[in-house]
ROBA-64299 format. One record per residue (C-alpha): residue number from 1; x, y, z; residue in one letter. Coordinates in steps of 0.2 Angstrom, whole numbers, plus 2048, in hexadecimal, padded with zeros to 3 digits. Each point is the difference from the previous one (the first is absolute). Last residue first. Example, Ala and Ser with C-alpha at 12.3 -4.5 7.8 and 13.67 -1.06 7.14 Angstrom:
REM ROBA-64299
> 2,844,7FB,824,S
> 1,7FA,7EF,803,A
//
This chain:
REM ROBA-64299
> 427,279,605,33A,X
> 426,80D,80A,801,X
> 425,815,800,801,X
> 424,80A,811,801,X
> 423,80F,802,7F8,X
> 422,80C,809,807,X
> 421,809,811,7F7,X
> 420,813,803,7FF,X
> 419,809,80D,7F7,X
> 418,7F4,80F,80A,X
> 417,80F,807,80B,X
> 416,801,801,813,X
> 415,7FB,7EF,808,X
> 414,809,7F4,7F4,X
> 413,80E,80A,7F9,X
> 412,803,804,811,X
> 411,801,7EE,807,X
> 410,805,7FA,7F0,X
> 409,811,80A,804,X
> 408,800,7FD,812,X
> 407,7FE,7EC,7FE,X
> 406,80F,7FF,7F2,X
> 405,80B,80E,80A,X
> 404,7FF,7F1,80F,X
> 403,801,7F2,7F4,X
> 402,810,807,7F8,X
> 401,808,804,810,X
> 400,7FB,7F0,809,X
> 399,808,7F5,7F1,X
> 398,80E,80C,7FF,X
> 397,804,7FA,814,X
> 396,7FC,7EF,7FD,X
> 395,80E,7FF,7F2,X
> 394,80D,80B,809,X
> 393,7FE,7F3,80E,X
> 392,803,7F0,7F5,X
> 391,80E,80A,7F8,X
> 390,809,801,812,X
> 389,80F,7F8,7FC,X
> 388,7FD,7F1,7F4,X
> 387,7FD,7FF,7EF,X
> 386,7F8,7EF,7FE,X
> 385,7F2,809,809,X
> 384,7FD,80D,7F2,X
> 383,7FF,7F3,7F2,X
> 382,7F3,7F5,80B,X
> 381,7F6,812,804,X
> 380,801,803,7EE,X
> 379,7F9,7F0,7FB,X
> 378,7F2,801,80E,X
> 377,7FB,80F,7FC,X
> 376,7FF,7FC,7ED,X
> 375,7F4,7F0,806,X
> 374,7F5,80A,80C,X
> 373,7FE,80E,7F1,X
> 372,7FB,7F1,7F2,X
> 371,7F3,7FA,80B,X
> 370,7F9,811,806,X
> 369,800,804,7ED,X
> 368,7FA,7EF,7F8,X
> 367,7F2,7FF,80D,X
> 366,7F9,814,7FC,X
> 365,801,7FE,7EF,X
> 364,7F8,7F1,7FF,X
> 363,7F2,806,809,X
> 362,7FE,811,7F4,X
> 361,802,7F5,7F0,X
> 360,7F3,7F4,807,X
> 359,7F4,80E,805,X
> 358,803,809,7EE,X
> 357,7FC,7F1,7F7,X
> 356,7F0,7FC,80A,X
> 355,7FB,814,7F8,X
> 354,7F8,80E,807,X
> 353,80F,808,808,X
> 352,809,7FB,7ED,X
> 351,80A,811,804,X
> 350,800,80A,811,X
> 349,7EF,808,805,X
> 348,7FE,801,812,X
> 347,810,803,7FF,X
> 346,80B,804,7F4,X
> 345,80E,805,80B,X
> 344,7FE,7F0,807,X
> 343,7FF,7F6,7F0,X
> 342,810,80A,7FB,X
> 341,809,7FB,811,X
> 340,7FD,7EE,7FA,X
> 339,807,800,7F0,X
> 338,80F,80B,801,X
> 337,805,7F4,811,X
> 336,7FE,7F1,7F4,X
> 335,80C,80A,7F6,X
> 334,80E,805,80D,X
> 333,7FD,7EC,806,X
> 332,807,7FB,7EE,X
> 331,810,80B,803,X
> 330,804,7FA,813,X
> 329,7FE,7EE,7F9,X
> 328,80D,802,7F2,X
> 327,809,80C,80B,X
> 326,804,7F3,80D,X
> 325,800,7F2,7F2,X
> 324,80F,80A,7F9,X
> 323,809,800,812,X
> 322,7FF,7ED,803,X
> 321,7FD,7FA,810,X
> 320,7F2,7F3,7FB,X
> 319,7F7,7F2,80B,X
> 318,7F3,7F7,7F7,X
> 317,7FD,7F3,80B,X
> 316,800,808,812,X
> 315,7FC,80F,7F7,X
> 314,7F0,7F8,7FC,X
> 313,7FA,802,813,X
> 312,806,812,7FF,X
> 311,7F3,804,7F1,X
> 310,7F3,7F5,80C,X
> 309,800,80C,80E,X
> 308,7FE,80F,7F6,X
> 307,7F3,7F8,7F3,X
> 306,7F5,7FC,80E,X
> 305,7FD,813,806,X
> 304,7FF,804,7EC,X
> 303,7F1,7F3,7FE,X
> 302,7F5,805,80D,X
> 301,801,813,7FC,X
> 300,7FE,7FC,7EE,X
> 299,7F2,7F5,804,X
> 298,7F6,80B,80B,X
> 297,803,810,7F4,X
> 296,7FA,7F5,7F0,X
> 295,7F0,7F8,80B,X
> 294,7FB,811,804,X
> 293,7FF,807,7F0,X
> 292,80B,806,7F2,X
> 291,802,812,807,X
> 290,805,7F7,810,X
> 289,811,7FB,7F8,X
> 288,80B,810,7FE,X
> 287,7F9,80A,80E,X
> 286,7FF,7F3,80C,X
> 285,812,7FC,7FC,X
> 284,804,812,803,X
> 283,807,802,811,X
> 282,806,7EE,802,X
> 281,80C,803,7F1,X
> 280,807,810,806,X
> 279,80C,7FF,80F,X
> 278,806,7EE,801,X
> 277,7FF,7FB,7EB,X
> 276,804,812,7FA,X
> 275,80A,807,80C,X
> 274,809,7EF,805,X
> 273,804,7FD,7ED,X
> 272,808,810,7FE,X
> 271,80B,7FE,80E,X
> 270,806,7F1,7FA,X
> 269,803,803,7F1,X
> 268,80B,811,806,X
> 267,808,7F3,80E,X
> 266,805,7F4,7EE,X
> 265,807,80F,7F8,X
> 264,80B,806,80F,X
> 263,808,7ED,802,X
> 262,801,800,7ED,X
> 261,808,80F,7FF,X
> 260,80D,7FF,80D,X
> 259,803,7EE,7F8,X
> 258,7F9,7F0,803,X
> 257,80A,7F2,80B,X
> 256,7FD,7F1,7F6,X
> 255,7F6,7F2,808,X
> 254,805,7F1,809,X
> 253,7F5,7EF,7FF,X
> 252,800,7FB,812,X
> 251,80B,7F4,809,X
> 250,807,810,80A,X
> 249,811,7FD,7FC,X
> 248,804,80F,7FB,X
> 247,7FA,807,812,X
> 246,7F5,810,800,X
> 245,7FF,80F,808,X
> 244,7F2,806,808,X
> 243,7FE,812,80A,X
> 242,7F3,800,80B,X
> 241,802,804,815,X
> 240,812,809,7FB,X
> 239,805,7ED,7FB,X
> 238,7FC,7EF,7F9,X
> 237,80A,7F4,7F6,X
> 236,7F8,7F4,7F4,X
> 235,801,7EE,7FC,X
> 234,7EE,7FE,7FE,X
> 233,7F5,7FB,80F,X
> 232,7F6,7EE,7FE,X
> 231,809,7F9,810,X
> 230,7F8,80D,809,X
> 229,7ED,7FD,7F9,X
> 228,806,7EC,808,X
> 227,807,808,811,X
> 226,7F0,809,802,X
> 225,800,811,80A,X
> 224,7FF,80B,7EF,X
> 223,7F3,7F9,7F6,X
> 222,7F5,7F8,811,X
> 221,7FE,812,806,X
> 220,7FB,806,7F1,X
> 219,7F2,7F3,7FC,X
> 218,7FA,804,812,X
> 217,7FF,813,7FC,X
> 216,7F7,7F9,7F0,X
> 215,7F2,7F5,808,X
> 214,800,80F,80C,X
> 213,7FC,80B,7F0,X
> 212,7F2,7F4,7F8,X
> 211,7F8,7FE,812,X
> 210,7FF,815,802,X
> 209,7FA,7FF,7EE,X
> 208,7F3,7F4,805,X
> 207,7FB,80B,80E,X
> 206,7FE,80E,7F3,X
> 205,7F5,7F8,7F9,X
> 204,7F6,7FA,80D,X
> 203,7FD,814,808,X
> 202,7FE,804,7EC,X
> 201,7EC,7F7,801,X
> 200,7FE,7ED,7F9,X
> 199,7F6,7F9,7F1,X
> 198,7FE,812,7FC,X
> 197,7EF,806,7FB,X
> 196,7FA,800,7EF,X
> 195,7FF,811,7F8,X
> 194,7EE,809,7FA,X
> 193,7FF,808,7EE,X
> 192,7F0,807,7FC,X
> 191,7F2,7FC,7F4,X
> 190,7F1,80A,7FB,X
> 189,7F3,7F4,7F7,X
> 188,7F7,809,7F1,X
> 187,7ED,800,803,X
> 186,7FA,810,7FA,X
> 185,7FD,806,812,X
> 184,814,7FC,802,X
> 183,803,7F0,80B,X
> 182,80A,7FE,811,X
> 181,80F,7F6,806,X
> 180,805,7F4,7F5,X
> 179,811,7FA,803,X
> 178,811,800,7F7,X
> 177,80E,7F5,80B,X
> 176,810,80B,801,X
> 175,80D,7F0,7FC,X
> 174,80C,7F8,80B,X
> 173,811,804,803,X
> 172,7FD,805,810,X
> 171,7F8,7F0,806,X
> 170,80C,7F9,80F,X
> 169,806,7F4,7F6,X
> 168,807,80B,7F3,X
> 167,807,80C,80E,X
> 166,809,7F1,806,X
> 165,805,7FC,7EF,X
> 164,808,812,7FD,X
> 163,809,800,811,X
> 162,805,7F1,7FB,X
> 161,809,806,7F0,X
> 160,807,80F,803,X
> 159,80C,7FB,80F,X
> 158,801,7EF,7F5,X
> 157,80D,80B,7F2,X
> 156,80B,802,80F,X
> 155,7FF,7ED,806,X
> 154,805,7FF,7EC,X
> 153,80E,80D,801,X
> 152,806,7F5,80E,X
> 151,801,7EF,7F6,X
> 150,809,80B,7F4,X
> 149,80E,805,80A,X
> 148,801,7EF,805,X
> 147,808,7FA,7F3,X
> 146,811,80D,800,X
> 145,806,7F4,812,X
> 144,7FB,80B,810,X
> 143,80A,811,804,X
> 142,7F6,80B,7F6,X
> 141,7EF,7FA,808,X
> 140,807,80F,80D,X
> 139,800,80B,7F0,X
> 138,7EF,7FD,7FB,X
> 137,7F9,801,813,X
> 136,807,812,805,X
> 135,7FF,80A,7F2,X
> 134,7F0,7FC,7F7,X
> 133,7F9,7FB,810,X
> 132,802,811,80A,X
> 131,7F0,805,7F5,X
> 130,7F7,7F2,803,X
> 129,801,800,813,X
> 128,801,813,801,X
> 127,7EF,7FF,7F3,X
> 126,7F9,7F6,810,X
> 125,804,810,80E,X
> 124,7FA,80C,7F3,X
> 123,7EE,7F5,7FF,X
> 122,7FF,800,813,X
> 121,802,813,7FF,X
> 120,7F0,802,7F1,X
> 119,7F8,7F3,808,X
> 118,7FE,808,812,X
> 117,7FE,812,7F9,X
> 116,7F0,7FB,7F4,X
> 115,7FC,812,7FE,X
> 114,7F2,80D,807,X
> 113,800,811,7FC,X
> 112,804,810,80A,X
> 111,815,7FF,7FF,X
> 110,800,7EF,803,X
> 109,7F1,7F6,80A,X
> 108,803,7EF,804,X
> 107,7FB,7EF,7F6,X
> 106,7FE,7F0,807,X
> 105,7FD,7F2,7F2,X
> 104,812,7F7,800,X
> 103,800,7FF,811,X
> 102,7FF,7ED,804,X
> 101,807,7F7,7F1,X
> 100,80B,80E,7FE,X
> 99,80A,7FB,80F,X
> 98,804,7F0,7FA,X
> 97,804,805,7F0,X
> 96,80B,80C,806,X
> 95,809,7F2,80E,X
> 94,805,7F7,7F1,X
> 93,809,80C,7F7,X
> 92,809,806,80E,X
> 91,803,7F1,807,X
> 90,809,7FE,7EC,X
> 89,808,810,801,X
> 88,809,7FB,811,X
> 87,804,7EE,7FD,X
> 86,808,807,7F1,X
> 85,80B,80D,809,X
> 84,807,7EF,808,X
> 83,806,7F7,7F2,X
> 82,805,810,7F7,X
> 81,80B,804,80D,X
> 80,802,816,801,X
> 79,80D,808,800,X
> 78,809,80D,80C,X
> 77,80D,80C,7F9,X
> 76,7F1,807,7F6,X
> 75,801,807,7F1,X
> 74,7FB,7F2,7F3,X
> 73,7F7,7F4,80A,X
> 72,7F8,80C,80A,X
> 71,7F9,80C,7F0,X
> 70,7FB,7EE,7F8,X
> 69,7F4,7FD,80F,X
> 68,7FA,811,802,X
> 67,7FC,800,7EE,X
> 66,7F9,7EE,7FC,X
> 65,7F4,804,811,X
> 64,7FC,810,7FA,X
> 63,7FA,7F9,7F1,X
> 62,7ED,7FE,80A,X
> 61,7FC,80E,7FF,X
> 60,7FC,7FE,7ED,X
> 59,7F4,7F2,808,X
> 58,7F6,810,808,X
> 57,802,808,7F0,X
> 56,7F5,7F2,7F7,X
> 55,7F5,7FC,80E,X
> 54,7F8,811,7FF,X
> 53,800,7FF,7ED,X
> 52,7F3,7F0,805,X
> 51,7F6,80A,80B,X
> 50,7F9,80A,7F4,X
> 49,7F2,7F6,7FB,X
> 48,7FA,802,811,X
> 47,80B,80C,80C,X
> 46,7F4,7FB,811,X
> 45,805,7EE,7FD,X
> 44,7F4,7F3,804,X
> 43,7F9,7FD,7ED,X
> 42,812,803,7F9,X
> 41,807,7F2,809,X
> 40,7F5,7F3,7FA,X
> 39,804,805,7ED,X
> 38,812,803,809,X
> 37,806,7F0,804,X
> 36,80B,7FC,7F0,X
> 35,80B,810,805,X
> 34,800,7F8,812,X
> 33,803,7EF,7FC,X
> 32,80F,808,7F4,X
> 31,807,80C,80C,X
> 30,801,7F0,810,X
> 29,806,7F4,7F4,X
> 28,80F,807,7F9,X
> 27,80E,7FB,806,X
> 26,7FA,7F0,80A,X
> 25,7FF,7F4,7F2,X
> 24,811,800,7FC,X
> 23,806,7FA,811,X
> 22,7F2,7F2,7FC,X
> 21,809,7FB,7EF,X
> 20,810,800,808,X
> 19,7FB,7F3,80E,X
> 18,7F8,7F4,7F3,X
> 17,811,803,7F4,X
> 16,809,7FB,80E,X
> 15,7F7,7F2,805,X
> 14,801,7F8,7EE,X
> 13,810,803,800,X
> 12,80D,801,7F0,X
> 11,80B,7FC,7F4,X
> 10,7F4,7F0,7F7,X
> 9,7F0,809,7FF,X
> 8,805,80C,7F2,X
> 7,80F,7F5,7FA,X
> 6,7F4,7F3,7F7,X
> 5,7F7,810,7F5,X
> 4,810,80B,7FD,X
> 3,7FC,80B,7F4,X
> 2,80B,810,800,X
> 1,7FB,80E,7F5,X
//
C-alpha cells in the first residue's frame, strides 16, 4: 500500500485530471440512464415488464464494437488511431442519446406484435459506445502519467452516478403513495398504491444525457489536443495502433513484471468480477434488497452507485499495487457476493427480511461490495498497465467477456427458472 498524502496533488494537473474525469464520464452513460429510466420506460413500451431483458441483449450487441475493433488491430494490415477512432465512438454515443430523446417511445410491428424497435437499435448503437470503451478509452489513458488512470475510472464511476441523481430529481425514486379509494360495507378503508409523477418526462432526460455526453466529447478533445494533458504523457512508446511500452525512466513507481501465471490469474480475476459485478449484480439487486422494504432497495441502489465513484477517489490516497491485497480484496467480495445473491435467491423471504437488522446488513452489503469491486478493478488495472504491450487491451476485452456471459447467464436463470421471486409491495 502506497500513501502518499502531499505527493497526491503535488505530481499532477488539476486540468488534466478535470478533462480525464469527463472522458470517463462518457462510457457508460447512455446504458446506465436508460437501465435507471425504465420504471418510466416500461409504462410506454409495448413489452412492459419485459422490456428490461430486451435492453439486456440489445446492449449485448453492443460488443461488436470491442470485437470488430480488436479483430482490425490484430489482423489487419491497416490500424486503426485510437485518437481518432475515439472521436467516432464517442459522436456515436452522443448522437444516441440525442436521438432517443425523440423516438424512444415509437414502436413497429415484428413478426405480428408490437415492439419498441427505435429504442431497442438506438440502445445497440449507445452499448457500442460503452462496450468499445473498455477497449479503446482505458488503454488510450495508458499513455498519460500512472495517476490519471484513476481520475478516469472515477469519470467512469460518474456515468452511474448522474444518471442516478438525474433520475432522483426527476422523482423516480420516490415512494408509491397509499391512498384511500373506496370503503368496505363493513367500513374497512381499501387502499391502493398510486405513483407520483415525474418532476420531468424521459424526452428531458435523455437531453441531459445528450449534454452529459457532449460535456464529455468536449472533455476528450481538450485531453488529447492540449499541449499541457500532452506534457503529462508517460514516457512510453506506441505502435501497431496500441501496443505500450514503457521508459525506465518513467518518474513513476515501477512494478514488477508478473509471470505467465500471474498475468493469466489476474485476467481470470478479472473476468470473474466483470460477470458478477457488470453482468449480474444490477439484475438481482432488486431481488436481494426490496424484500426488506422499499427504503432498503432505494438505499442500497443509491449507496452502491456512490460507492463506485468514491472507491476510485480514495485510490488517489490509498493507492495499492500489491498482489496479496489483490486477492485479499477479491477474496472478501467472493463472501459479500455469497451474501447477497442468497437474499436473492431467497426472495421474498430471505433471512431477517422482517428485521431493521437484516436491512442494514443487506445495505451494507451492497456498498462494501461495489465499493470493494471498483477499488480491486482499479488495482488490477494499475498492475496490468505497468505491463505494457497491449495488457490494457486484453483487460477490457475480458472485462466485456465476463460481463457479457454475466448478463446472459442471469438473464436465463432470471426469465426461465423459478430461483428468483420479486417482492411485491402493498398498502
Amino acid at each position: 500500500m502506497e500513501h502518499g498524502y502531499g505527493s497526491v496533488f503535488r505530481n499532477r494537473k488539476l486540468l488534466v485530471d478535470v478533462l480525464a474525469i469527463f472522458f470517463g464520464i462518457g462510457t457508460w452513460l447512455g446504458v446506465n440512464g436508460t437501465f435507471i429510466q425504465l420504471p418510466l420506460l416500461v409504462n410506454e413500451a409495448p413489452e412492459g415488464w419485459s422490456l428490461p431483458s430486451y435492453l439486456s441483449i440489445m446492449v449485448q450487441l453492443g460488443n461488436l464494437g470491442p470485437l470488430l475493433y480488436t479483430t482490425i488491430q490484430k489482423y489487419s494490415p491497416w490500424k486503426l488511431n485510437d485518437g481518432y477512432t475515439i472521436h467516432g465512438v464517442l459522436a456515436v454515443g452522443s448522437i444516441s442519446c440525442l436521438l432517443t430523446a425523440f423516438f424512444y417511445n415509437k414502436t413497429a410491428v415484428v413478426a405480428g406484435q408490437e415492439h419498441s424497435v427505435a429504442l431497442f437499435i438506438l440502445t445497440i448503437f449507445t452499448a457500442l459506445n460503452a462496450c468499445t470503451s473498455s477497449v479503446l478509452f482505458m488503454p488510450y489513458m495508458g499513455r498519460f502519467k500512472e495517476q490519471y488512470m484513476i481520475t478516469y475510472f472515477i469519470g467512469e464511476g460518474l456515468s452511474g452516478l448522474l444518471p442516478s441523481v438525474t433520475a432522483l430529481v426527476q422523482g423516480i425514486g420516490e415512494t408509491a403513495r397509499c391512498v384511500q379509494v373506496n370503503v368496505t360495507e363493513s367500513g374497512t378503508p381499501i387502499y391502493e398504491q398510486q405513483k407520483v409523477p415525474p418532476l420531468f418526462d424521459t424526452k428531458i432526460f435523455f437531453l441531459i444525457l445528450f449534454g452529459l455526453m457532449v460535456a464529455s466529447y468536449i472533455g476528450y478533445t481538450l485531453l488529447n489536443a492540449l499541449p499541457q494533458a500532452r506534457r503529462e504523457y508517460a514516457e512510453v512508446t506506441v505502435s501497431d495502433g496500441n501496443k505500450y511500452v514503457y521508459a525506465q525512466d518513467d518518474n513513476q513507481p515501477r512494478l514488477q513484471q508478473l509471470s505467465r501465471a500471474q498475468y493469466a490469474a489476474l485476467l481470470l480475476l478479472m473476468f470473474f468480477i466483470s460477470f458478477f459485478a457488470n453482468g449480474i449484480f444490477g439484475s438481482i439487486q432488486s431481488y436481494s434488497s426490496a424484500p426488506y422494504g422499499t427504503q432498503a432497495y432505494h438505499l442500497s441502489a443509491t449507496l452502491s452507485v456512490i460507492a463506485n465513484p468514491l472507491a476510485c477517489f480514495m485510490a488517489m490516497f490509498l493507492h495499492f499495487t500489491s498482489l496479496r491485497i489483490i486477492y485479499a480484496l477479491s477474496t472478501l467480495a467472493a463472501l459479500l457476493t455469497s451474501y447477497v445473491f442468497t437474499t436473492a435467491v431467497l426472495s421474498p423471504y430471505p433471512p431477517l427480511y422482517d428485521e431493521t437488522l437484516g436491512m442494514v446488513l443487506v445495505v451494507t452489503a451492497w456498498t462494501l461490495l461495489v465499493g470493494i469491486v471498483s477499488y480491486t478493478k482499479l488495482g488490477i488495472t494499475t498492475v496490468m498497465r505497468a505491463q505494457g504491450g497491449q495488457s490494457l487491451v486484453w483487460v477490457g476485452a475480458i472485462t466485456q467477456l465476463g460481463s457479457a456471459f454475466g448478463a446472459v447467464a442471469i438473464f436465463f436463470a432470471i426469465n426461465y427458472t423459478r430461483y428468483f421471486n420479486a417482492a411485491t409491495s402493498q398498502c
